[in-house]
Every structure is written in structure tokens, then in C-alpha cells.
C-alpha distance (Angstrom), angle and dihedral (degrees) to the residues before:
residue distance angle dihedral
X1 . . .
X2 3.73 . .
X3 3.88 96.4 .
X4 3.69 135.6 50.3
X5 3.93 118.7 -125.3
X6 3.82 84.5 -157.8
X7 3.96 116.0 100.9
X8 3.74 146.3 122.0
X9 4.04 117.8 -46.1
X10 3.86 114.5 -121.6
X11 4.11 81.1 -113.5
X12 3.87 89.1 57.8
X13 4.01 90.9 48.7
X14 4.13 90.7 45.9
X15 3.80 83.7 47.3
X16 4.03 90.4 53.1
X17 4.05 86.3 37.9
X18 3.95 87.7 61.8
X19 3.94 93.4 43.9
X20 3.29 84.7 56.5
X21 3.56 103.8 56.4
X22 3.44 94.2 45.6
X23 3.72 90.9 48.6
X24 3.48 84.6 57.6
X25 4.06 98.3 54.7
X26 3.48 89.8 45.9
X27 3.64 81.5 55.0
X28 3.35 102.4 57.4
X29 3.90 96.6 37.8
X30 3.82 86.4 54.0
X31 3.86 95.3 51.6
X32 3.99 94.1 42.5
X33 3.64 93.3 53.4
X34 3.90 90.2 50.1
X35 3.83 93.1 48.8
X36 3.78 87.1 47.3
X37 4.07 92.3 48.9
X38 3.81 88.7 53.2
X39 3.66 99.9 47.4
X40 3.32 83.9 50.1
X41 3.61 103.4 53.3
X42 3.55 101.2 -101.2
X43 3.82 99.2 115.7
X44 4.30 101.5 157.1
X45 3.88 87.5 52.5
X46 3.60 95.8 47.8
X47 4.06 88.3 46.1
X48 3.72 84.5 52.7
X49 4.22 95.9 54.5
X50 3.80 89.1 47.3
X51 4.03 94.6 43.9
X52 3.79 86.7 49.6
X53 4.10 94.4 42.6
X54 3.41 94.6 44.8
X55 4.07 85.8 56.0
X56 3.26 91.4 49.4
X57 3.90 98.7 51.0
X58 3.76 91.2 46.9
X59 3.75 99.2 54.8
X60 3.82 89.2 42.4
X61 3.62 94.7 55.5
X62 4.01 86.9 43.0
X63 3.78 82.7 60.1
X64 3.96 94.5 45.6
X65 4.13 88.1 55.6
X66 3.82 95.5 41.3
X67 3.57 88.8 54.2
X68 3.98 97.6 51.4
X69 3.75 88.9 42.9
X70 3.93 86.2 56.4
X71 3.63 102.8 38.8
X72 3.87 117.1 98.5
X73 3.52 124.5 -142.2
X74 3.94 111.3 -81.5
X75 3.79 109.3 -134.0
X76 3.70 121.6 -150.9
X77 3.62 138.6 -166.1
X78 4.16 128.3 -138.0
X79 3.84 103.1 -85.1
X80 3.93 95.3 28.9
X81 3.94 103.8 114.2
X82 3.71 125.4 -147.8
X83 3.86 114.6 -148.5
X84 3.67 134.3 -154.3
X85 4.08 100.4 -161.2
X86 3.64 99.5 -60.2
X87 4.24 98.6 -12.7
X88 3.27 111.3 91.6
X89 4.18 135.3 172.8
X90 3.38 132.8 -168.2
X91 3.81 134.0 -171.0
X92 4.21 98.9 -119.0
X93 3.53 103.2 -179.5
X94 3.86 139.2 -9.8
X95 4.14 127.1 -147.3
X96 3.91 103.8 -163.2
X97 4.37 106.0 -174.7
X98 3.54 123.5 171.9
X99 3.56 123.2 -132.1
X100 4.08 136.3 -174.5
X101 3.77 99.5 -77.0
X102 3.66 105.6 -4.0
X103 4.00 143.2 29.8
X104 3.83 128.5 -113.7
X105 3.73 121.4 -145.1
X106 4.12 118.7 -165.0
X107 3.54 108.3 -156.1
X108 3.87 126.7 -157.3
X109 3.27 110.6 -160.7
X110 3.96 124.0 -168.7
X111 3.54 122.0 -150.3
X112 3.69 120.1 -172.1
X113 3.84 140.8 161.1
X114 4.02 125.5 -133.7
X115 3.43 95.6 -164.9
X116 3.92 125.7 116.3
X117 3.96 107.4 -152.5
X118 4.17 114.2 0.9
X119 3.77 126.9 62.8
X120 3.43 118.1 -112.7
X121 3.76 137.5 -149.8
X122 3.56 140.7 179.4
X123 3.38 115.6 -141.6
X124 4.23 127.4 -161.4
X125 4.04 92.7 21.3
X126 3.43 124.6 152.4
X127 3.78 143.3 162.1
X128 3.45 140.1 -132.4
X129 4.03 156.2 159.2
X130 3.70 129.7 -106.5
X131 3.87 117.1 -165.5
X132 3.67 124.5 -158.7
X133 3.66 91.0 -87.5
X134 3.60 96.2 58.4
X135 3.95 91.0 -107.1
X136 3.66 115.8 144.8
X137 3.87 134.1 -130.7
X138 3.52 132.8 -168.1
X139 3.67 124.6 -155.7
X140 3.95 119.5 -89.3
X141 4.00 107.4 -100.8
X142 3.74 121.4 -90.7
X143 3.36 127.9 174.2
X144 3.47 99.9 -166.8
X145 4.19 104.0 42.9
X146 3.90 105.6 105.9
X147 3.79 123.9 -92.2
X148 3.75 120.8 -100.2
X149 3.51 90.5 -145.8
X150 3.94 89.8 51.7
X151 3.98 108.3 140.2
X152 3.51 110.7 -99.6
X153 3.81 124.1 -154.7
X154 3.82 125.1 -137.6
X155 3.95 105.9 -65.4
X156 3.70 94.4 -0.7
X157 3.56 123.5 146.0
X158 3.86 126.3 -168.9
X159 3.98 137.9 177.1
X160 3.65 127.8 -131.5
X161 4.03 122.0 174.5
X162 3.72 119.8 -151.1
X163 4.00 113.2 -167.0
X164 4.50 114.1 -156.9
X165 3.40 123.3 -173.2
X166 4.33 113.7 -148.9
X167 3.55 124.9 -179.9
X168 3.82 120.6 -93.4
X169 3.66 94.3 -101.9
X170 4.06 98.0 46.2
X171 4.01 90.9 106.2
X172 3.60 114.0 -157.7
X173 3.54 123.0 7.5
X174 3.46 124.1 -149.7
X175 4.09 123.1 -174.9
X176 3.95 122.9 -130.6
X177 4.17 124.3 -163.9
X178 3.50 109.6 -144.5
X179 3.73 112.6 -156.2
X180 3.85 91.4 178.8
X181 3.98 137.0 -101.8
X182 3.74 98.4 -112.9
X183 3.74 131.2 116.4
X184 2.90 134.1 -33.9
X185 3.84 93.3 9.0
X186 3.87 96.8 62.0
X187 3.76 84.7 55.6
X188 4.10 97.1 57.0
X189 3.92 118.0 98.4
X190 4.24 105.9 -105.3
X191 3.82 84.8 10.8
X192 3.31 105.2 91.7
X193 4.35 122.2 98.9
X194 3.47 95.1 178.9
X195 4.19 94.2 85.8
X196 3.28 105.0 22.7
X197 4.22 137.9 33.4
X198 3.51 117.9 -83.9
X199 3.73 114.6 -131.6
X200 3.65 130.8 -75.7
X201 4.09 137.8 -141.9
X202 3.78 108.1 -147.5
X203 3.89 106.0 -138.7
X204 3.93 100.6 -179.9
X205 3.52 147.7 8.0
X206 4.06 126.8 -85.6
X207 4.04 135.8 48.3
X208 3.72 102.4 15.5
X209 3.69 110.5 -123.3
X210 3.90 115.5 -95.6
């Protein structure tokens, strides 16, 4: 097996999600009060916030690489959703036909919210293969497919189909959801793509994709 099914729980990432914010408060209190000390005169003490801030932020974004270089590549299965807070999407069903030189993959794609009273909506996803080789494939255009970042009201749950096409040889495809590597997501413990690989639905049998 090429990939670990091992990885961090949603739990762990809301966990890290919550560090994060408060990280971030304690952030901004931290850099108020020093710009406040040295408009005021106070110079040494507001040397002493940023010395100790800028400590802080370098050992927590040590922590935020280790942990991508460390974390194996989750595996999931058709059905198993993956959830950002209350969005969530889950691969429904998959139509795998062969053609003359190359193989077509229909892709149902569920897309549901969690939440109890606020819309939700997840903006900057996409979709897209991953062949044995590591190659990547995104869906063929069409205009008139749903969104994935369609607004979803409490509870609702909608379907969107994407259709790839891979070459005959690609071997087994596996589909990723790519939420993005912008801020602040890149800076949230287990959330970050950019050092390690993001996590992978297995939609048939064979070589696993790379």
C-alpha cells in the first residue's frame, strides 16, 4: 500500500481549529498592547511583547510544518464524507466506462450541511483525479453541473456530478477535494497541504494512486 489510512480525526482538526483562533486573539491583544506601549513611550516593554510574540509564532509554525511532514495520507472510501465545520461532501456514487484510448469516470458528488440554524458555504473547493502515477485531472468543463460552493441551507443536502476523462493506462483513480492553501487555513495544525498529501477517496480497485 502506498498510502496510510491513518490520520487526524475531524475532532483532532476542530481541536487545532479552536487553538487557532485563540492563538490568533492572543495575537492581536499581544501586538495592540505593544503598539500602544511604544506610542506611549514605553519602548523596552513593547520590545519585550514583540520578542516574546515573535517566539511564540515561530515555534507554532515549527509545529504546523512538523505536523504535515508527519501526517500520512488519509484514505477514504465512496460514502465517507469529509467536513469543513458544518460543510461537508461526500463521493455518492461513481460510473467508471471504458472507452477506445482512455477511461471516463462520472462522479456524484454529495454536498451537505451539518449545521442547525446558519447557511453554510464553502468557498475555493474544487475536485479532482489522481492516477496511479500521481498525475492530476480535473473535471471536463460544464457550465451547467452545480457549484460546489452552492449555498447550502441548514440540513440541506444537494448532488453535483463531475465527469474526468484519464488515459487508458492511468490505473486507479482516486478523487481529492481541495479546499485551498490560503490563509488562515495553511496556518491551522493538520490543515496544511502544502507539506504533506491531502487526502484521497479510493474509487476502484487496483494500483493505489500515488
Amino acid at each position: 500500500m502506498l498510502y496510510n489510512t491513518k490520520g487526524f480525526t475531524e475532532t483532532t482538526v476542530d481541536l487545532f481549529d479552536l487553538l487557532f483562533i485563540a492563538l490568533l486573539l492572543a495575537s492581536m491583544v499581544t501586538l495592540t498592547a505593544a503598539a500602544i506601549s511604544g506610542l506611549g513611550g514605553r519602548r523596552r516593554r513593547a520590545r519585550g511583547l514583540l520578542r516574546g510574540w515573535s517566539i511564540g509564532a515561530a515555534i507554532y509554525l515549527a509545529i504546523v510544518v512538523v505536523v504535515s511532514l508527519a501526517t500520512p495520507r488519509r484514505v477514504l472510501r465512496v460514502g465517507d464524507p469529509q467536513c469543513s465545520d458544518d460543510w461537508c461532501l461526500a463521493v455518492e456514487d461513481v460510473q467508471r466506462t471504458p472507452l477506445n484510448s482512455a477511461v471516463s469516470y462520472a462522479v456524484t458528488l454529495r454536498l451537505f450541511s451539518r449545521a442547525q440554524r446558519r447557511a453554510q458555504r464553502e468557498k475555493g473547493v474544487s475536485v479532482y483525479l489522481l492516477d496511479a502515477r500521481g498525475r492530476r485531472y480535473d473535471p471536463l468543463p460544464d457550465a451547467s453541473e452545480v457549484p460546489l460552493d452552492i449555498l447550502l441551507q441548514p440540513q440541506e443536502s444537494v448532488t453535483a456530478k463531475r465527469v474526468f476523462r484519464l488515459p487508458a493506462d492511468a490505473g486507479e483513480a482516486g478523487l481529492v477535494v481541495d479546499h485551498g492553501s490560503g490563509f488562515p487555513g495553511c496556518l491551522v495544525i493538520g490543515e496544511n497541504t502544502w507539506f504533506h498529501r491531502p487526502a484521497v477517496v479510493q474509487l476502484d480497485g487496483g494500483r493505489r494512486p500515488a
